[in-house]
LOSEVO-780986 format. One line per 2 residues: number of its first residue (from 1); for each residue x, y, z of C-alpha. Coordinates in pm, 1 decimal, m for minus. Layout:
<nodes>
NUM	X,Y,Z  ...
</nodes>
This chain:
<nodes>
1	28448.5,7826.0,23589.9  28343.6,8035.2,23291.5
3	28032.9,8249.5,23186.9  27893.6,7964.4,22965.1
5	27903.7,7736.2,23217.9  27739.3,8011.4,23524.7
7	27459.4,8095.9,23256.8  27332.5,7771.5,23199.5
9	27198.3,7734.2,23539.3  26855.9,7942.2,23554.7
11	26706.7,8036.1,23852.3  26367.3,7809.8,23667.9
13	26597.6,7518.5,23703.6  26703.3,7547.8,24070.4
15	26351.3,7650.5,24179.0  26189.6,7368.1,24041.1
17	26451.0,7133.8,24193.5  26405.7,7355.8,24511.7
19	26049.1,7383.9,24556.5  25899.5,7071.5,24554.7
21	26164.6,6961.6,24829.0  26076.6,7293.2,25066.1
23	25679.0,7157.2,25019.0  25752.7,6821.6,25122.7
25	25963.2,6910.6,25423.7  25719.4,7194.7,25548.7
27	25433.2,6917.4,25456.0  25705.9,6706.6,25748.2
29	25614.3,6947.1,25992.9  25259.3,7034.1,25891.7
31	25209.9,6609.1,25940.2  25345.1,6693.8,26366.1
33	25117.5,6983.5,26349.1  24820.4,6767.3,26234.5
35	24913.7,6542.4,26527.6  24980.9,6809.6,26793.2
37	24652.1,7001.7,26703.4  24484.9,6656.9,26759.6
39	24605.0,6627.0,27109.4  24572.0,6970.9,27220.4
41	24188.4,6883.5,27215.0  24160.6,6635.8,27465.9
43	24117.4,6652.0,27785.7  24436.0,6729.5,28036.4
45	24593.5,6822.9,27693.2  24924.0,6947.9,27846.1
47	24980.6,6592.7,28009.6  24917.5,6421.5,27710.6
49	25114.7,6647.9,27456.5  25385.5,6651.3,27718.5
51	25388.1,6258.1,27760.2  25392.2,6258.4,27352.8
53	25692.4,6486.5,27299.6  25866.2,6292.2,27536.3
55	25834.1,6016.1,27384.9  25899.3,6187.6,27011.2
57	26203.8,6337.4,27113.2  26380.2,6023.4,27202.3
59	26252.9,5861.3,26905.6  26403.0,6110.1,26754.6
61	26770.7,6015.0,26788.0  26660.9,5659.4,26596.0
63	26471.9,5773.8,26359.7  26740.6,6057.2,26254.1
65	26981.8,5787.1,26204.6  26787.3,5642.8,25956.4
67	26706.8,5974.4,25800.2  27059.8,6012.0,25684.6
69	26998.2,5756.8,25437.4  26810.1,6021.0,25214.8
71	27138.3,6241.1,25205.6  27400.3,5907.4,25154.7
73	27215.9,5793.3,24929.2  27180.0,6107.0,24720.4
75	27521.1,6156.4,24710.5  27684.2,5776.4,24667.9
77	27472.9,5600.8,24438.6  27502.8,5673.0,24045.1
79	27395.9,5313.3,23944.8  27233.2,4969.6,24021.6
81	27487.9,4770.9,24174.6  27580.9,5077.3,24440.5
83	27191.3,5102.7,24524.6  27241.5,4756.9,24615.9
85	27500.6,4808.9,24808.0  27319.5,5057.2,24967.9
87	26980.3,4870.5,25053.2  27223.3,4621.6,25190.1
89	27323.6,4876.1,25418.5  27078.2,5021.4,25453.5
91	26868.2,4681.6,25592.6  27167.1,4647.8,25826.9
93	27098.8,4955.0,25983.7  26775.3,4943.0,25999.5
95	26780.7,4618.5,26165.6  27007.9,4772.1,26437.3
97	26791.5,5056.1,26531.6  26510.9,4827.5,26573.0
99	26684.5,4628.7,26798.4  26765.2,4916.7,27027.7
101	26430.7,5025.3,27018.8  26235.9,4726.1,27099.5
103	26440.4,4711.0,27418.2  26351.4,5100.5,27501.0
105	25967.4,4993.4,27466.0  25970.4,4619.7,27627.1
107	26253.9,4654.8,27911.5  26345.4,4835.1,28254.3
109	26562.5,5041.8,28003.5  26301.5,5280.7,27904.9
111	26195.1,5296.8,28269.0  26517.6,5389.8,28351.5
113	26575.5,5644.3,28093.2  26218.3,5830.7,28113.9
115	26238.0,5818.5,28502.1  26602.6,5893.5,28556.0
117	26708.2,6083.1,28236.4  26380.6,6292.5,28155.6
119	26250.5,6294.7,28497.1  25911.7,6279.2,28433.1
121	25674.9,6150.2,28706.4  25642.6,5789.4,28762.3
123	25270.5,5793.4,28696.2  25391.4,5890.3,28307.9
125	25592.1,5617.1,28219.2  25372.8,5360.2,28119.2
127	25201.5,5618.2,27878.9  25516.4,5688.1,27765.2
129	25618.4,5385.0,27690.7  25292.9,5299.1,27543.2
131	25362.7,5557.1,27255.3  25742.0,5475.6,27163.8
133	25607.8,5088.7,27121.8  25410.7,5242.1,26814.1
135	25664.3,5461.3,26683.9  25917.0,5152.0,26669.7
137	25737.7,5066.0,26352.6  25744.8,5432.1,26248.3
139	26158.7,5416.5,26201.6  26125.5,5070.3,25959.4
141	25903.3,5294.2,25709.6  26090.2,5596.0,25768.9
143	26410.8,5460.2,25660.6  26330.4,5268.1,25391.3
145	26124.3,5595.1,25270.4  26500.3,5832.9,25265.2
147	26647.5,5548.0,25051.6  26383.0,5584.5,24817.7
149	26405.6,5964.9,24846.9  26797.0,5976.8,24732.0
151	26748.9,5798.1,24432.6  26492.2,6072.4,24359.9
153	26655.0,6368.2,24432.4  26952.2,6213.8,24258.5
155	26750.8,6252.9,23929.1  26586.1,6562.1,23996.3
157	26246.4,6438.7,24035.9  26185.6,6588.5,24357.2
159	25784.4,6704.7,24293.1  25722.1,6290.5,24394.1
161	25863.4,6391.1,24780.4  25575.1,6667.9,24730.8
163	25300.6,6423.7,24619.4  25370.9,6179.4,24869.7
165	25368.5,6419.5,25148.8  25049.2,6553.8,25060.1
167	24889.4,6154.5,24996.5  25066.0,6132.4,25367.1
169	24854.3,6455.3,25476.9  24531.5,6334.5,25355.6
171	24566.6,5967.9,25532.9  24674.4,6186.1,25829.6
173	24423.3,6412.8,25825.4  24154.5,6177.3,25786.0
175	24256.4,5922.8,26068.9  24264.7,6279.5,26288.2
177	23934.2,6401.8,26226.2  23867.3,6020.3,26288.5
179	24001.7,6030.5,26682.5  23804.1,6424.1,26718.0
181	23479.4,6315.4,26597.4  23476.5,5968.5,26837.1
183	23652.5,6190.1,27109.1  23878.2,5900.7,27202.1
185	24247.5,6063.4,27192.1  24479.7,5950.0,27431.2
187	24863.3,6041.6,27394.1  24879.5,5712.9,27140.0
189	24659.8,5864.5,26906.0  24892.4,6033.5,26794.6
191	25159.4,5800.3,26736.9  24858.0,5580.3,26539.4
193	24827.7,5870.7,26305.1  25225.2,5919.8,26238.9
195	25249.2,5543.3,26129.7  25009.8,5565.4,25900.7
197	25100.9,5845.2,25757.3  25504.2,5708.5,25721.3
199	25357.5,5393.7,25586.9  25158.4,5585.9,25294.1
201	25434.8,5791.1,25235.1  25716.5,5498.1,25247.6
203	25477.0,5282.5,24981.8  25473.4,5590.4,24715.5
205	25841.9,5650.1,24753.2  25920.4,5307.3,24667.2
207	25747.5,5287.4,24355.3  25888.1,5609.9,24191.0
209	26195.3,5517.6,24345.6  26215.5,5171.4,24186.7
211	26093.8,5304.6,23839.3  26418.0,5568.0,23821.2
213	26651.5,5294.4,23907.6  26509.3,5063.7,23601.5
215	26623.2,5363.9,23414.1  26979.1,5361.0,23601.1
217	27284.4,5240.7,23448.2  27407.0,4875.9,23569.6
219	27802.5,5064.1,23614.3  27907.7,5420.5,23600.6
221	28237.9,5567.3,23723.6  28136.7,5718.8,24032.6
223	28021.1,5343.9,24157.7  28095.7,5277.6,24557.0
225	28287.2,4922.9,24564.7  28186.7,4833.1,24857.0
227	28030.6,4910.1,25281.0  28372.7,5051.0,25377.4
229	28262.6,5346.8,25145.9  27934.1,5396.1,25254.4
231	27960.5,5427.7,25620.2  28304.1,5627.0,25593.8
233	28088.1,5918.9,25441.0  27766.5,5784.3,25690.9
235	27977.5,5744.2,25981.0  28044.4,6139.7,26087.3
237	27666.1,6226.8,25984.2  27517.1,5931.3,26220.2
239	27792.2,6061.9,26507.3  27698.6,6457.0,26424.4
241	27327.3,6365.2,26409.2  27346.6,6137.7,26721.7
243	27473.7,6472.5,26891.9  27244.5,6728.6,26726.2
245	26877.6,6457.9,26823.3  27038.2,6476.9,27171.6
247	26943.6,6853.2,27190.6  26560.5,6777.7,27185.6
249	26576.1,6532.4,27446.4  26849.3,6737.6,27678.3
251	26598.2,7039.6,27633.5  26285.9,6850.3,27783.8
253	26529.5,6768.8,28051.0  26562.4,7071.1,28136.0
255	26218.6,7206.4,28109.8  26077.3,6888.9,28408.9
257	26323.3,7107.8,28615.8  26117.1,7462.1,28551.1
259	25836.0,7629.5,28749.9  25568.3,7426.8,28547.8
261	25683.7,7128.5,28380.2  25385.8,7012.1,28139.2
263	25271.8,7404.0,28039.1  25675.4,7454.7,27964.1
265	25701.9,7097.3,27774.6  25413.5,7167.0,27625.9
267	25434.3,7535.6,27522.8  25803.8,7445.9,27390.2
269	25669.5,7145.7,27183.2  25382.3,7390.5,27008.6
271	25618.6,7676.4,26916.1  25900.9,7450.1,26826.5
273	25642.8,7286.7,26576.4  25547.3,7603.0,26452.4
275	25851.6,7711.5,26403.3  25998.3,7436.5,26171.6
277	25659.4,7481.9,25964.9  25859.3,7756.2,25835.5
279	26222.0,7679.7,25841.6  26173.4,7312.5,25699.0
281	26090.0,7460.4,25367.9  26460.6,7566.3,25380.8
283	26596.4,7250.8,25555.1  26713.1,7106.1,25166.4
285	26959.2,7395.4,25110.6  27238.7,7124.2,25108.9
287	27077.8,6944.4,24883.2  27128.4,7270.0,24633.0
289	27456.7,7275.7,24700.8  27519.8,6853.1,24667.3
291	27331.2,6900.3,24325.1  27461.0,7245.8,24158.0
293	27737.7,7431.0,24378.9  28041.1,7264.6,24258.0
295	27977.2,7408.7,23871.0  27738.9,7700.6,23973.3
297	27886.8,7861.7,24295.3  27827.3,8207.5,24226.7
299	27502.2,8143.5,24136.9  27396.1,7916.7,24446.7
301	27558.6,8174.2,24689.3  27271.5,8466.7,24631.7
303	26998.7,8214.7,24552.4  27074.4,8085.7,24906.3
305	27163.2,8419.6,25026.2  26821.5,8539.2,24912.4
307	26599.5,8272.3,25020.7  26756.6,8238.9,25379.7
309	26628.0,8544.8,25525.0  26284.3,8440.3,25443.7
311	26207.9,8232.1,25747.2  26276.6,8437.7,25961.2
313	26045.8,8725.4,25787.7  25740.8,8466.6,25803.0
315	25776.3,8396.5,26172.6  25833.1,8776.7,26279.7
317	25492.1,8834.8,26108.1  25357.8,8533.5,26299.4
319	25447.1,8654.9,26642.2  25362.0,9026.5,26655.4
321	25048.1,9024.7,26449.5  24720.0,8831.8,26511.2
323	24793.7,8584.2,26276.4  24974.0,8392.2,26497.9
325	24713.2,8385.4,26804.4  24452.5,8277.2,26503.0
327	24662.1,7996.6,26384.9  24718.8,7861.8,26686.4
329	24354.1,7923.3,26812.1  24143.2,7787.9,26554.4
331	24374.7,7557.0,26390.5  24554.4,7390.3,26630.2
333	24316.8,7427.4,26900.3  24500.7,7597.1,27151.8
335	24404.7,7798.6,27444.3  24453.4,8006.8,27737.6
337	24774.0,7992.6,27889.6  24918.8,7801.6,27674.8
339	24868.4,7997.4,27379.7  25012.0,8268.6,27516.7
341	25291.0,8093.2,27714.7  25351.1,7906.5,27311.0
343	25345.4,8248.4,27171.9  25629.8,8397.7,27433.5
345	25874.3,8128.5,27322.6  25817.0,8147.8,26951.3
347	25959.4,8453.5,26945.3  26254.7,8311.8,27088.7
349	26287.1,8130.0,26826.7  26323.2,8375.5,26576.7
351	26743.3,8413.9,26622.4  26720.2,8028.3,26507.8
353	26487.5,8133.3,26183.5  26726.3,8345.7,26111.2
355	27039.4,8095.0,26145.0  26916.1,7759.2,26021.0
357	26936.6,7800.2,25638.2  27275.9,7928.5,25636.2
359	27406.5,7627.9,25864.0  27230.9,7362.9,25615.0
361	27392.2,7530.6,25364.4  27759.6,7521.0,25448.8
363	27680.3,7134.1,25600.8  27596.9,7123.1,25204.6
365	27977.1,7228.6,25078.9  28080.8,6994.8,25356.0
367	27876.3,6700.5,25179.2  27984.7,6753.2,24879.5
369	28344.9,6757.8,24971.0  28291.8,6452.8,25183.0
371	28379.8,6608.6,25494.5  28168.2,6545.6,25693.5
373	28342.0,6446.0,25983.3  28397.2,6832.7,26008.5
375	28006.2,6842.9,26104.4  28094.4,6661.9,26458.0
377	28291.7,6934.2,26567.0  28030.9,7198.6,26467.8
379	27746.5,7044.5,26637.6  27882.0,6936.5,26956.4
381	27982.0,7337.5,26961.4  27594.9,7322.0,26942.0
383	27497.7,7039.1,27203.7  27768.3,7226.4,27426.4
385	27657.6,7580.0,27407.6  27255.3,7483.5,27437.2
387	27313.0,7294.2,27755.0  27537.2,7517.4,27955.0
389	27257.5,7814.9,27849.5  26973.2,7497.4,27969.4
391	27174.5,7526.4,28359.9  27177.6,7918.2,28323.5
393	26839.0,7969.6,28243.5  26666.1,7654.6,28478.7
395	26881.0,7805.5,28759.4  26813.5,8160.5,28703.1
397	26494.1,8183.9,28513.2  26283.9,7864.0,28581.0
399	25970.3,8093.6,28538.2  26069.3,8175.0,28166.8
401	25949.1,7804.3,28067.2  25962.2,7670.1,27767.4
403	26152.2,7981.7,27662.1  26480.4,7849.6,27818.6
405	26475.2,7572.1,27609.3  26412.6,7820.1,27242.8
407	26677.7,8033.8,27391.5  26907.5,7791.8,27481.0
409	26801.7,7609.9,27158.2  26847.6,7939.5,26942.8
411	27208.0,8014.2,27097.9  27324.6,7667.7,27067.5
413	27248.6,7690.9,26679.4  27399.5,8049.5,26643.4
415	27736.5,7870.7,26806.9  27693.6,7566.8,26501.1
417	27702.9,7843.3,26246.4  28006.9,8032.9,26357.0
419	28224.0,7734.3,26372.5  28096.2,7553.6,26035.7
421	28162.5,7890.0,25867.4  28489.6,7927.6,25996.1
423	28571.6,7556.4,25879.1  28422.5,7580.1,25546.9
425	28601.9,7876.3,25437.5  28921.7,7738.3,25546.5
427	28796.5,7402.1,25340.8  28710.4,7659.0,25015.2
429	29031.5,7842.6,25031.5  29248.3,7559.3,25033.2
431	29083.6,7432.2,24680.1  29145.2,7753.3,24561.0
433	28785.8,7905.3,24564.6  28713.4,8254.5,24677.8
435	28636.7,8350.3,25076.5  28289.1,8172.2,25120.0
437	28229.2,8497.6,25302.1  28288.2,8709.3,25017.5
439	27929.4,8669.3,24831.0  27853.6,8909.4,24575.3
441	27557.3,9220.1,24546.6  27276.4,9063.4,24460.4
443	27190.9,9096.6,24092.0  27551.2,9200.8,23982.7
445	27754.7,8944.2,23788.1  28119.2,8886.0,23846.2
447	28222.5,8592.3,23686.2  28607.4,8597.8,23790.7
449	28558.6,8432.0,24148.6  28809.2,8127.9,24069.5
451	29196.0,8155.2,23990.3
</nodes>
C-alpha cells in the first residue's frame, strides 16, 4: 500500500457511499416504528403489540435468509451472466422459504411452535397466525428487493436504497394514518402496512437495479461459474444468520416466563425498536469494508473507529434526558407503564449501541476474505451467551421484564465481538497486515502499516 494509493480515498467519497446506506437502514427501522406507534393506539395495545412481535420475530429467521442476498450479491456479481446466476438462485431460495412458511401459517405447525415454543396463551394463536399469513408475502418482496440492492451498492449508487425507503415511508405512513383515523387496528394492521411498504420499496429497487445491469459488462474476470460458488460464500451467512434471528425469538421465550408477560414483550419490542433507529444507520459498516478496506485500510479503520461510538452517544442522550419520554409519548403513542417500563430497558441497551458497529465491521474483513464460515462460530458464542443470561435473569429477576431480554441481548453481542476480533486479527496477521487492534491516533498519518 503506498501514500498515492491511501490519499485517493477522501473522506467525501466514503461518506457519500456511507450515508445514503445509514438513511435507508435507519428509514428500516423508522418503517417498524411507524407500525409499532400504530398499534400502541389501540385498545389492549400490549396484547396486540405482543401478539405482533411474536409473530415478527419468527418471521424474522425467513425473511433474514433472504436478506443475505443484498450482501452475496454485492460481493459475487461483476457482470450479466453471474446476476443470472444469481436470480436463479436467488428464485430457488426464495421458493424454499415460502414453502416453509405457508406451512407455519396453514398447519398444526405454527400451533405447535407458538403454543409450545413461545408459550403464549392459547387464546393468541389464531391472531398470531393471522399476522404471519400476511407477512408470507412480505419475504417474496423482501428478497427480491436485496438482489436489487447488491447490484446497487456494487456501483456505488447507494442514494436509490435512500429514495426508496423514504417512497416506502410515505406509502407506510399514509396506510397508518389510514387504520388511526377509521380506528380499526387489530394486530394485522400492522402486517397490512409492512407489505405495502416492501412492495413499494421492492418495485423501485428493481428498476434502478435493472438500469445498472444494462450498463454491466456481459463477462469480467471476477465472474462466478456457477451455484456451487454462490452458496459456498451464502452457505455460512444463512447458517450464522439462522443462529443470530434465533435470538429474537429465544428472547420472547423467555420474557412469557417473567412476572408480566405482554408489558415485558411489549416494553422489550418498543425499546428494541428504538434502539436500532439508531444503530441501523451503522448496520452497513461491512459494506465499507467489502467496497474500500482492501486498498484503503488505514483509512477505513478511524472512519469506522470514529463513527462507531456515535450510537451509542445518541441513545445515552435519549434515555437520561426528556427527549426520550417525548419521543415515545407523542410520537409513538406510548403511555403509562409502559413508557416507563420501555424506558428502563433501553438503557440496557446501551452496552449493545456501543458494540454493534464494531462487530459489523470485522463481519466486513470476514466478507471480503470470504470467510465467512468464521461468522458461525462468533454468533453461536452470541446465541450461547444470551440464553444462559435469559435462565439467569427469568430465574432470578423475573420482575426486571423486558430488561432480561436487553441484558441478556446486550451480553450475548459483547461475547460476538470478542471472539470475531480475536479471529479476524489472527485472519489479518496471517496475510501479512498489521494487528487489526493496532489502529492509529486519529488524524495522524502513518502510511507504513504493511510489510
Amino acid at each position: 500500500m503506498n501514500s498515492g494509493t491511501i490519499k485517493q480515498l477522501e473522506t467525501k467519497t466514503l461518506l457519500l457511499f456511507f450515508i445514503p446506506l445509514g438513511i435507508s437502514a435507519s428509514l428500516v427501522t423508522l418503517s417498524h416504528l411507524i407500525i409499532n406507534s400504530t398499534l400502541a393506539r389501540a385498545e389492549n395495545s400490549e396484547l396486540i403489540i405482543s401478539s405482533y412481535a411474536i409473530a415478527m420475530s419468527l418471521f424474522a429467521i425467513t425473511e433474514r435468509l433472504a436478506v443475505i442476498l443484498r450482501q452475496t450479491c454485492s460481493t459475487l456479481v461483476r457482470d450479466k451472466n453471474s446476476f443470472k446466476l444469481m436470480t436463479h438462485f436467488a428464485f430457488y431460495l426464495i421458493g424454499g422459504l415460502l414453502l416453509i412458511s405457508l406451512a407455519i401459517a396453514y398447519t398444526s405447525l405454527g400451533d405447535f411452535i407458538f403454543l409450545n415454543v413461545f408459550g403464549v396463551k392459547e387464546n393468541m394463536v389464531t391472531g398470531i397466525k393471522e399476522i404471519y399469513q400476511v407477512l408470507i408475502y412480505v419475504t417474496i418482496f423482501s428478497g427480491l428487493r436485496c438482489l436489487c440492492h447488491g447490484i446497487i451498492i456494487f456501483n456505488r449508487q447507494t442514494k436509490w436504497l435512500t429514495i426508496g425507503m423514504v417512497i416506502r415511508l410515505i406509502g407506510m405512513y399514509l396506510l397508518s394514518l389510514y387504520f388511526i383515523k377509521s380506528g380499526n387496528i387489530t394486530a394485522v394492521s400492522g402486517a397490512y402496512i409492512f407489505l405495502v411498504g416492501m412492495i413499494i420499496e421492492c418495485i423501485i429497487s428493481m428498476i434502478e437495479a435493472l438500469s445498472l445491469l444494462k450498463k454491466m459488462p456481459v463477462n469480467s474476470d471476477l465472474k462466478i461459474k456457477s451455484n456451487r460458488q454462490i452458496f459456498r460464500f451464502y452457505n455460512p451467512l444463512m447458517l450464522s444468520s439462522f443462529i443470530t434471528v434465533l435470538i429474537g425469538p429465544a428472547i420472547n421465550v423467555f420474557l412469557g416466563k417473567t412476572g408480566n408477560i405482554e408489558l415485558a414483550i411489549a416494553s422489550y419490542a418498543i425499546a428494541l425498536g428504538v434502539t436500532q433507529l439508531f444503530i441501523s444507520f451503522f448496520s452497513y459498516i461491512h459494506q465499507i469494508v467489502i467496497n474500500f478496506y482492501d486498498e484503503h485500510e488505514n483509512k477505513i479503520k478511524r472512519f469506522s473507529l470514529i463513527i462507531g461510538f456515535i450510537p451509542f452517544v445518541i441513545i445515552a442522550v435519549f434515555c437520561f434526558t426528556e427527549v426520550g419520554a417525548l419521543f415515545l409519548r407523542y410520537v409513538m403513542g406510548v403511555d403509562g407503564r409502559l413508557l416507563e417500563e420501555s424506558l428502563k430497558v433501553l438503557k440496557i441497551f446501551l452496552i449493545m449501541a456501543i458494540v454493534f458497529p464494531f462487530v459489523d465491521f470485522f463481519n466486513g474483513i470476514l466478507m471480503l476474505h470470504r470467510q465467512t464460515k468464521v461468522t458461525i462460530v462468533s454468533q453461536s458464542t452470541n446465541l450461547i451467551i444470551t440464553l444462559i443470561f435469559l435462565g439467569l435473569g427469568v430465574t432470578y429477576a423475573s420482575e426486571w421484564n423486558g430488561a432480561v431480554g436487553a441484558f441478556a441481548q446486550s451480553i450475548g453481542i459483547l461475547s460476538e465481538l470478542i471472539v470475531v476480533s480475536l479471529i479476524v486479527n489472527s485472519i489479518e496477521k496471517s496475510k501479512g497486515r498489521k494487528s487489526i487492534f493496532v489502529l492509529k491516533r486519529i488524524g495522524k498519518e502513518n502510511l507504513e502499516t504493511n510489510k
